[in-house]
GUBAMAR-475953 format. One record per residue (C-alpha): x, y, z; residue number from 0; residue in three letters. Coordinates in steps of 0.25 Angstrom, whole numbers. Layout:
N
east,north,up,resi,resn
X,Y,Z,NUM,ALA
...
//
This chain:
166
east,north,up,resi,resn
-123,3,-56,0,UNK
-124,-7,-66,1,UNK
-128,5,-77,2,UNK
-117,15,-73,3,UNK
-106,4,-74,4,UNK
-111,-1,-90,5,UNK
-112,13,-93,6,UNK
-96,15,-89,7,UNK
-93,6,-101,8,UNK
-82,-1,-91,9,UNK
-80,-16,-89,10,UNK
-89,-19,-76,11,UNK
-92,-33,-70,12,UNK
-101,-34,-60,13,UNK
-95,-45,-48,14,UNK
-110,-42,-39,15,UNK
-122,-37,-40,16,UNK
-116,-22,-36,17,UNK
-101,-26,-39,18,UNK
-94,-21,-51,19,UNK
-79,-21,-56,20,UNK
-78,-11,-66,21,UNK
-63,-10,-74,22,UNK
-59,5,-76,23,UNK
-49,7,-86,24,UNK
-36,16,-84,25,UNK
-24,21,-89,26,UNK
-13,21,-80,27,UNK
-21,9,-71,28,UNK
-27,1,-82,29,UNK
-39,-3,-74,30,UNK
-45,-2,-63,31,UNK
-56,-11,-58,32,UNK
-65,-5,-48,33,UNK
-77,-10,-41,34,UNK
-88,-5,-40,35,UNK
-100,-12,-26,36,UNK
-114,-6,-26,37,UNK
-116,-5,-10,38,UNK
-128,-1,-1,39,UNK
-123,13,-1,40,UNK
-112,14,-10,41,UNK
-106,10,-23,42,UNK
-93,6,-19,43,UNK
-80,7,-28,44,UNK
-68,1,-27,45,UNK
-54,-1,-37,46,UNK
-41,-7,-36,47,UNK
-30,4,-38,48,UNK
-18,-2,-35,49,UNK
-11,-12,-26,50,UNK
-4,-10,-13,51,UNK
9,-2,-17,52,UNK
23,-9,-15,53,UNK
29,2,-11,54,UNK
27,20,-6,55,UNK
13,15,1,56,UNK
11,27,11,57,UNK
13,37,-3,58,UNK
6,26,-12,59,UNK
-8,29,0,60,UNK
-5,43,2,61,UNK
-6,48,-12,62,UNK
-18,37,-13,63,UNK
-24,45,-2,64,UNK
-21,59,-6,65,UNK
-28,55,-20,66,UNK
-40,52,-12,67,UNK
-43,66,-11,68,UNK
-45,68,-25,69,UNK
-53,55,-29,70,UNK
-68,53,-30,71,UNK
-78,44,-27,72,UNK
-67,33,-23,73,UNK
-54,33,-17,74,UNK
-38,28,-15,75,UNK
-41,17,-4,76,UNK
-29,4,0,77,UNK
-35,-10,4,78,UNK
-28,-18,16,79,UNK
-17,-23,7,80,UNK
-14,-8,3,81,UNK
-20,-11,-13,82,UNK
-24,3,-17,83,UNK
-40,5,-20,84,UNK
-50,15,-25,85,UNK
-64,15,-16,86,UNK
-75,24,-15,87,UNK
-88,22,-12,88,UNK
-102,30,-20,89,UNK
-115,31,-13,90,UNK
-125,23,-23,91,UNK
-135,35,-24,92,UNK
-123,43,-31,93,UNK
-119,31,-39,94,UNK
-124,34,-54,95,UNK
-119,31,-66,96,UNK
-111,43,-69,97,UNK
-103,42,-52,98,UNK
-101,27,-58,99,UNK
-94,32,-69,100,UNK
-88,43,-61,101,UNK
-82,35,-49,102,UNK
-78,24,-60,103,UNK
-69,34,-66,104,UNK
-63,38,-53,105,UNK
-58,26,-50,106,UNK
-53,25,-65,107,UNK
-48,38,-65,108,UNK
-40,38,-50,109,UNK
-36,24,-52,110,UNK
-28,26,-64,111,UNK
-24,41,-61,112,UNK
-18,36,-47,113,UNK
-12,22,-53,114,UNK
2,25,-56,115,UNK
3,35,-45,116,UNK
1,23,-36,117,UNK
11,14,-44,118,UNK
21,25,-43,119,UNK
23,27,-29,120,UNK
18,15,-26,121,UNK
25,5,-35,122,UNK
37,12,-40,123,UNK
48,1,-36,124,UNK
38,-8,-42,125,UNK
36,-1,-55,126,UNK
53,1,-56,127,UNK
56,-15,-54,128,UNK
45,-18,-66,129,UNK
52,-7,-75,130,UNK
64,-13,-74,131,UNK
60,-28,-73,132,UNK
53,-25,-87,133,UNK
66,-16,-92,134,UNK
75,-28,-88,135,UNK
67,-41,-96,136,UNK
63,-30,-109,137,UNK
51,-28,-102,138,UNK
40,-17,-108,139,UNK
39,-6,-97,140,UNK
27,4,-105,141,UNK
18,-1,-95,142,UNK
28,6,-83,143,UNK
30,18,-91,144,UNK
22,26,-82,145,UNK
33,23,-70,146,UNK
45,26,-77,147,UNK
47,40,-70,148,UNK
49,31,-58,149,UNK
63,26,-62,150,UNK
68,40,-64,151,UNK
74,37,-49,152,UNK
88,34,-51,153,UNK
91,18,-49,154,UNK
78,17,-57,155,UNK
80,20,-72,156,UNK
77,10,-85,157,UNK
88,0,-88,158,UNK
90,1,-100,159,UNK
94,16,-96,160,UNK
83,24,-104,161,UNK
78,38,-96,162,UNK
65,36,-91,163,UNK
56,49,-99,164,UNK
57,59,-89,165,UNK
//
């Protein structure tokens, strides 16, 4: 385990003999910091995605659960407090260092992918009041300009009156 993770060239810290953190970069999510727990059986994986949405749950989980069907090797899972999490488990005789690398750029690749799908329906009303806290102080909003299709809805334009790009 200790081979295949040095050969992904990624920052890695092992916590426990068997526990690594490894940080995956991204585009859309930045990072995302996934752990990685040589069991008896199984190496387990496990990645913080997003937390609990504030708002549209039912459709934030459904669409979660409808991607499952399309993921390998991990998949969309909520923890008590409804934090959104990807987890899958690998049987340790198939875990080599090229399923390391594979199942690392799965959770990379579907963490990232499914990021602003999840802010979208989940954080909308969210993502509006920091658009326009930030346009009313002078603020920078680059960083939201992904999001900027969602104040199309009437009631939900920029201040200062410019169209959002359509």
């Amino acid at each position: 385990m200790r081979n295949a993770l040095a050969e992904t060239g990624l920052d890695v810290v092992e916590h426990h003999p068997g526990v690594f953190e490894v940080v995956l970069p991204g585009e859309r999510k930045l990072q995302t910091t996934a752990r990685l727990e040589v069991r008896d059986h199984a190496l387990a994986v496990h990645a913080f995605v997003a937390r609990q949405p504030d708002e549209n749950h039912a459709a934030v989980y459904r669409w979660l659960l409808e991607r499952n069907l399309r993921l390998y090797a991990v998949a969309f899972a909520v923890d008590a407090t409804g934090d959104i999490y990807l987890d899958g488990r690998v049987p340790l005789h198939a875990v080599t260092t090229e399923e390391v690398d594979r199942v690392l750029g799965a959770v990379a690749t579907y963490a990232d992918e499914s990021f602003n799908t999840i802010l979208e329906l989940g954080f909308a009303g969210s993502i509006r009041r920091e658009w326009q806290w930030r346009r009313d102080r002078g603020e920078s909003t680059r960083n939201l300009d992904a999001f900027r299709h969602l104040l199309e809805r009437p009631g939900h334009e920029p201040r200062d009156g410019a169209d959002p790009p359509r």
